[in-house]
Each structure stands twice: as structure tokens, then as C-alpha cells.
N, C-alpha and C positions, 0 to 999 in steps of 0.2 A: 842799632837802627841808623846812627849816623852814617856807618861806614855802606848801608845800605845803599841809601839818599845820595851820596857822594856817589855812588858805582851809577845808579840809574841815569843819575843827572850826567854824567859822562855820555853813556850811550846814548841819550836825546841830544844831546849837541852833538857827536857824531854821526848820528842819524840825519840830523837836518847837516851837517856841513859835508857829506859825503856818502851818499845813498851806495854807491859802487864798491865804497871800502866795507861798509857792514855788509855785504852780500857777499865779498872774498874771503874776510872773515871765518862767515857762516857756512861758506862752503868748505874751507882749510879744514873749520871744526867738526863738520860732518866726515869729511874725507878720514879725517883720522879716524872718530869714530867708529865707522864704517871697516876703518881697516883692523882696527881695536875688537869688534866685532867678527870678522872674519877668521881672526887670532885666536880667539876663545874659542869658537866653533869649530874651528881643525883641530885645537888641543883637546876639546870634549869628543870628538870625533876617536882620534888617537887612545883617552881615555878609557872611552869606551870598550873600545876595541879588546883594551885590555883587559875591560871589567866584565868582557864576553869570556875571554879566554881562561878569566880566573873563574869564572862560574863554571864553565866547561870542565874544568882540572876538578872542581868540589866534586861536580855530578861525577866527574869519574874513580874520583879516590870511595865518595858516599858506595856508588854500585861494588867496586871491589871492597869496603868494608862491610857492606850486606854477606857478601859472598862467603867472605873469609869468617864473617858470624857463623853462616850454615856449615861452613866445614869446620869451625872449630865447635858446634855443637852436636857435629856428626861424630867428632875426633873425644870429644865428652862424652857422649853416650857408647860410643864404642868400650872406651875406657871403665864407664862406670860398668858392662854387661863383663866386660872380663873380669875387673876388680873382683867382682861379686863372683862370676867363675873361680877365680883363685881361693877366694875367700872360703867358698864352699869346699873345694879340694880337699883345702887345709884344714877345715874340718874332718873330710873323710880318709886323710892323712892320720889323723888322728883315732879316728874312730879304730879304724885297721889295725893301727900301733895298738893299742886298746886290746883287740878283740888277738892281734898275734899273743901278747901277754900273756892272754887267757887262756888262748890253748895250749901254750907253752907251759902254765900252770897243769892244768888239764891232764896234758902229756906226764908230766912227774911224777902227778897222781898216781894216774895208771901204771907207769912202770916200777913204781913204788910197788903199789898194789899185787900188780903180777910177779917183782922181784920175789916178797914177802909170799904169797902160793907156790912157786916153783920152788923156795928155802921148805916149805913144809914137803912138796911132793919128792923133793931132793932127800931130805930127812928121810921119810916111808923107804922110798928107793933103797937107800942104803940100809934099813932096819932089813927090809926083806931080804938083800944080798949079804948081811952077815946073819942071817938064820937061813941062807940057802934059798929061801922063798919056799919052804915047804912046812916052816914051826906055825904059820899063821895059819895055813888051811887044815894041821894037824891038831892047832888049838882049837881051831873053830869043829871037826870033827869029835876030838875026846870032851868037849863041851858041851856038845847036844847031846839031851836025852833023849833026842826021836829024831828018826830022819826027817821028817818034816821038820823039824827046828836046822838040821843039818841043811836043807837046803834054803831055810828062808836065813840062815847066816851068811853062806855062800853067794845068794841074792843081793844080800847087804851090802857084802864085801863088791861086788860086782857095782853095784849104783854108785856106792862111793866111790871106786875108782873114776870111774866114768862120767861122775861130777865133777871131780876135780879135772880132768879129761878135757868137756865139757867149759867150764870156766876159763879155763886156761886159752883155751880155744877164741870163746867170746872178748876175755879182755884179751888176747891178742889182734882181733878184728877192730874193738874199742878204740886201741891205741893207732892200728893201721889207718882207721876211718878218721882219727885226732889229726895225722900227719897229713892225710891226703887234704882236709879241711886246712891246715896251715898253709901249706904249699899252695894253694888255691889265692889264700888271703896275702900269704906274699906277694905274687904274683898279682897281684891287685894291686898291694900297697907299691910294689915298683911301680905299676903302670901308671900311680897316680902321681908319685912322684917324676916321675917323667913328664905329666902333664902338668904339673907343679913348674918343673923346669921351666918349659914351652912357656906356661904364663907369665912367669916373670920374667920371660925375656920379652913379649908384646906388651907388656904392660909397662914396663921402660922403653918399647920403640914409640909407643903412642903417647907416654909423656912427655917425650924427647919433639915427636911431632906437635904435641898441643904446645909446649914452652915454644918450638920456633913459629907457630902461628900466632902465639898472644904477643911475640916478639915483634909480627909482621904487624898485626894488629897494632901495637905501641907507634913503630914506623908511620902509619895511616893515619891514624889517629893525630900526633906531631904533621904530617904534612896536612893535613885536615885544618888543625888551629893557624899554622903558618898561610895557608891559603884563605882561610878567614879573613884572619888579618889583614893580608893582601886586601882582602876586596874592602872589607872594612874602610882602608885607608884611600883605596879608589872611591868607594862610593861618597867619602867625605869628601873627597876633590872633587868630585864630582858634582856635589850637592853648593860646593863652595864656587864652579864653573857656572853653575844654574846660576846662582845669586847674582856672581859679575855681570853673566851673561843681561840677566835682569835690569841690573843697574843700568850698562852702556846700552839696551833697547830704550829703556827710559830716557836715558838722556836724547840717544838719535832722532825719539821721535819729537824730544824739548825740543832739537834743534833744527826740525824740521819745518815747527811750525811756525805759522803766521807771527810777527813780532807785533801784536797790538801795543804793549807796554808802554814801548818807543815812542810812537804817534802819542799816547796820552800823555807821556812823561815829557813829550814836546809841547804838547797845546798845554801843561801844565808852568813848562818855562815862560811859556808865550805871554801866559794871563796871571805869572806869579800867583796862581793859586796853588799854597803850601800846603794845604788839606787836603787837593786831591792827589796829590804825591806822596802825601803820607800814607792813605789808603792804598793807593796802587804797591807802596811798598809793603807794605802789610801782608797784600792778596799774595805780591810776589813770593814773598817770604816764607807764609804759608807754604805754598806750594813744594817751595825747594827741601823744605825742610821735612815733608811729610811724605809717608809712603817707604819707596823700595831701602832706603839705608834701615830705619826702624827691623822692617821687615827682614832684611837680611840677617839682623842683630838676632829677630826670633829663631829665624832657621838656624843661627851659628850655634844658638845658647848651649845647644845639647849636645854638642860633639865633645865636648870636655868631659863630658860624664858619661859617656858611651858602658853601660854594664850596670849605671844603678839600677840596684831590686827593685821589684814591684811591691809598693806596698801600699793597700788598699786605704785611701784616704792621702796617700801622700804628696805633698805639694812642695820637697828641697830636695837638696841634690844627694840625701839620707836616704831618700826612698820618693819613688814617686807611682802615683795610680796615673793612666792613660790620661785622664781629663786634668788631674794636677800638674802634670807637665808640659799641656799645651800652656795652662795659665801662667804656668811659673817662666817659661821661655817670652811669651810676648811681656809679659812686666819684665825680663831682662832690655826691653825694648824698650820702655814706658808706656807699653799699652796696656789697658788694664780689661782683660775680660775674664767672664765665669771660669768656674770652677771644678764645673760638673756637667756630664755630657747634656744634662737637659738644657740647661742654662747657653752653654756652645753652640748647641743647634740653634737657635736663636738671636746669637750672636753674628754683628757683620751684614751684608748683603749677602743674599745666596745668589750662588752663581751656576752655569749647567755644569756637569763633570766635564763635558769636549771643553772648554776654555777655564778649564782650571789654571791656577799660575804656581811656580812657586811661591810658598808662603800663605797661599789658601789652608783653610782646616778643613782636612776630610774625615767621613766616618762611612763607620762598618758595624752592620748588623750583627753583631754576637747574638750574646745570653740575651740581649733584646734588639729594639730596632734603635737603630746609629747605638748602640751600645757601646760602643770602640771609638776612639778621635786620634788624632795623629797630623802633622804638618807637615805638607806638600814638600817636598824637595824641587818635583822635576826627575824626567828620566824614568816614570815607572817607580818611585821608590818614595816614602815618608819614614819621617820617623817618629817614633811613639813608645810608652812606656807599656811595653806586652807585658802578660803574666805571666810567661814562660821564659821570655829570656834578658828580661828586664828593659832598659833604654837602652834601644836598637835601631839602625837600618832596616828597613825593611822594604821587599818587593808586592808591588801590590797589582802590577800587570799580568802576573800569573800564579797559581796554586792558593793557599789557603784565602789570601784578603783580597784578590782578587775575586774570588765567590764570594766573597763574602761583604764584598763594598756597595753600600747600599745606595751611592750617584750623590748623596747628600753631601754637596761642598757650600763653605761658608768665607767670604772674604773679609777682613779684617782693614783694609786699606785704605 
């Protein structure tokens, strides 16, 4: 308070001893100002420009990772129709191998079968060619006692040749019908193996193509986060340009105005009344101390913790709910306000959205009305503890919170 009192008291005696020099002064001081201002404003300028450029690069890498989603979901299901193509094959690969077995069983059979009839009709053969072939039909004549026996023997003899004739015949067609049935199933089973082949070679060229797309994809995804970042670290300059910019408006327009102080802190020397110098330094003091630095402290609180979770109730830098983190950033300030969005809305002066400032509390109509709260940066963008991507930057000039910002701003100042 002293060093106050000693600084006022200067100004009022140079006030009264040289009206020309406090006005060169005040002009040096605005000048610079002014030019201090101009500085900040080409660099948010600049800034910007870049935090277009970085946005631009997101939307562009975002659309080619859409893209490269649908072709590698295209390159997936292609994969999974062949897989299962192959898969089936190689069942009826098997099935074939299976079924040639069998007839190759089948086939043994039969020539088993036929070997063993042709050993018996081989056997006859030979009986009849060492009896001449004529002891059978002379047994079977001095055998009957009637010729009607004589021909129903010769009859006999006749059927059974003829059966075995007959049989020999069929299982010879058996076995022909066995092979031609094999030869069929080979012929199959090559063809599938063949298309066996064929699938295992597309099925390694489209895994070969998904691996370099999930590869491109990794690529994207890497320049995705590195472009985040990027803006991430823009839009904290950025929000840290608002502040300054903030500050040196504040001061230009201190220094613009009228100096009543001066004149009181004169008529104060004049009549050595120490009492109204003491007030007047009081109001001053107030003044200087109140407002944009606090404020700026709110807006800075959160950038150190950029990524804490959201977590419903939470009010440190452990976890934080959207309304716990507006609170917990202005008590980084030593301002002390609620809690919870009902309590915020409430909170402050409200002011229209067109003359909002940095450092105002805005809200957004979610799951209810101003349901959401978040702290003004400037620039189209607050930041707020979302529930999806924890304590973020975020744009509120366009897409989601922009529909969704419900004009309800609160000043705190």
C-alpha cells in the first residue's frame, strides 16, 4: 500500500508540474501498445493461417482413412468369400480322396470276385478238354432213364453254362462301370485341386494386399496423431495469443482513458486530505489487480493437462466432469465459482454470444439444456472436459458444438 501511495503521489505532482509531459508519456505508452498489439495480431494472423492449413492436412488424411477403411473392408470380405471358397475345396478335396478309396476298394473286390469265377470256369474248361468234352454229355445220356430226363439234364447243363456266361459278363460291366465312375472322380479331384492351387495363390495376394493397406493405414493414422498435435500445439498458441492479445486491449483502453485519479490525487495534496488518497488508492488497486491476468490464469489452467479422462463428478487433474473443470481452472485463478452446470449458468453476468470475450463460460445443450460448459478461448474454439475425448481443445464455430451451443454465455470478470 505504501509503495502505492508513493507511485500516485508522484503522478499528481507531475501532473500539476507539467501537464505536456504526462500527455508524451501517455502517448509513448499507447504508441507502443498499439504497436505491441499490431505484433500479436500479425502473429495470430500467421498462426492461424497455419492452424487452417493443419486442419486442412486432418480433413485430408481423415477422407483418405475413410477410404482406405472401405477398401480394406472390401479387401476383408473378398478374403473371407475365398478363405471359405478354399475351405470348402478342401473339404471336397477330401471328400474325393474319400470316395476314390472306395472305389478303388470296390474295384479289388470285383476283380477278386471275377478272378475267383473265371479259376472255377478255367477249372470246367480244362475237366471238359481232358475228357474230350464228350464224357459229360455221355454221362449225362447213360444217366437218364428217360429222355425226357435226358433233356431236362442237357437243359441244366445249358443254364449253367450260361450263367456263369452271364455273370462273368455282368461283373465284367461291374468293374468297367467301377473304373469309368473312378476316372470321373479323378478327374474331379484334379480339377479341385487345381482350384485348390488358384486359391491359395489369391488368398496370399489379398493378404499380401490387406498387410500393405493396414500398413498404409498405420502410416495415416501416425500422420493423423502428428497433425493433431500440430494443431493441438497451435491452437494452445493460439488461445495463449487471445489472452495476451486480451491483456494489451485492456491495458490500451487503461491508457486511453481520461486520468481522473491525477486531479483527485492533486486536490488530495492540495488539502492534505490522507483519507481520500487512501481510497482513491484502494479503487485504484482494485482495478489493476482485477480481471484479465486472473482470467488469463483460468484459460491457461488446462493446457498442462490436455487428455485428462472424463470422469463424471470430477473436479482435479485425476479426472475431470465438464462443470468440475471450469471450477477447478478459475480457483487456479482464485476465483471461486460452482460446481455444476446448474450452479455456472448462474454464475457471473451473462453476456450476448456476439460479444463474448475470452474467458467467458459458454454452454451447450446436450443430454439437457446448457448441459455442457467449457471456457472461451477466442478464435471459434473452448476448452472443456468432453466425455469422449477427455480435456480438449475444441471448435465450436462448426460441426458438433456448434449445433449444439445453446447462446448461454456467463462472464466471470
Amino acid at each position: 500500500m505504501k509503495k502505492t501511495l508513493m507511485t500516485l503521489t508522484t503522478v499528481a505532482v507531475v501532473g500539476l508540474g507539467s501537464t505536456l509531459f504526462t500527455v508524451t508519456t501517455q502517448a509513448e505508452s499507447v504508441q507502443e501498445l498499439e504497436n505491441k498489439q499490431t505484433e500479436i495480431q500479425e502473429q495470430r494472423e500467421a498462426l492461424k493461417a497455419n492452424l487452417s492449413e493443419a486442419e486442412g492436412q486432418i480433413a485430408d488424411v481423415l477422407i483418405d482413412l475413410e477410404d482406405l477403411n472401405k477398401e480394406i473392408d472390401k479387401v476383408t470380405n473378398a478374403l473371407e468369400q475365398n478363405q471359405k471358397q478354399l475351405d470348402d475345396t478342401k473339404v471336397h478335396i477330401s471328400e474325393k480322396e474319400n470316395e476314390v478309396a472306395l472305389l478303388e476298394e470296390e474295384i479289388a473286390a470285383l476283380e477278386e470276385t471275377i478272378e475267383k469265377r473265371y479259376d472255377i470256369l478255367k477249372e470246367r474248361a480244362v475237366s471238359y478238354q481232358q475228357s474230350g468234352g464228350e464224357i459229360s454229355y455221355l454221362e449225362v445220356i447213360f444217366g437218364s432213364k428217360s429222355f425226357n430226363e435226358f433233356i431236362s439234364r442237357v437243359s441244366a447243363v445249358n443254364k449253367i453254362t450260361e450263367s456263369d456266361s452271364a455273370l462273368m459278363k455282368s461283373q465284367e460291366e461291374d468293374k468297367n462301370a467301377v473304373e469309368e465312375k473312378q476316372t470321373a472322380v479323378l478327374a474331379k479331384l484334379d480339377e479341385l485341386k487345381d482350384t485348390e492351387l488358384e486359391l491359395n495363390g489369391i488368398v496370399a495376394l489379398i493378404k499380401d494386399q490387406k498387410a500393405e493397406n493396414e500398413s498404409k493405414k498405420e502410416e495415416l493414422k501416425n500422420k493423423e496423431t502428428e497433425l493433431l498435435a500440430m494443431q493441438e500445439e497451435l491452437q494452445i498458441e493460439d488461445a495463449r495469443f487471445a489472452s495476451l492479445e486480451k491483456d494489451v486491449d485492456a491495458s490500451l483502453r487503461a491508457a486511453l482513458e481520461p486520468a481522473p485519479d491525477v486531479a483527485v490525487a492533486s486536490a488530495s495534496v492540495n488539502t492534505d486530505d490522507s483519507s481520500d488518497l487512501t481510497t482513491l488508492s484502494k479503487e485504484t488497486s482494485t482495478r489493476t489487480n482485477a480481471g484479465s491476468g486472473n482470467i488469463s490464469t483460468a484459460m491457461n489452467a488446462g493446457f498442462s493437462y490436455l487428455g485428462t479422462p472424463y470422469v463424471w463428478g470430477g473436479k482435479t487433474p485425476s479426472g475431470f466432469d465438464c462443470s468440475g473443470f471450469v471450477s477447478w481452472a478459475f480457483a487456479q485463478a482464485g476465483i471461486s465459482i460452482p460446481s455444476s452446470t446448474s450452479g455456472l449458468a448462474g454464475t457471473g453476468t451473462k453476456v450476448s454470444a456476439s460479444n463474448m470475450q475470452p474467458g467467458d463460460i459458454v454452454f451447450f445443450n446436450t443430454y439437457k439444456t446448457n448441459g455442457h460448459v467449457g471456457i472461451y478461448l477466442g478464435g471459434g474454439k473452448f476448452i472443456g472436459a468432453q466425455n469422449s475425448t477427455g480435456l480438449a481443445v475444441a471448435d465450436m464455430s462448426s460441426g458438433y458444438w456448434a449445433d449444439h451451443f445453446s447462446g448461454h454465455v456467463r462472464s466471470v470478470k
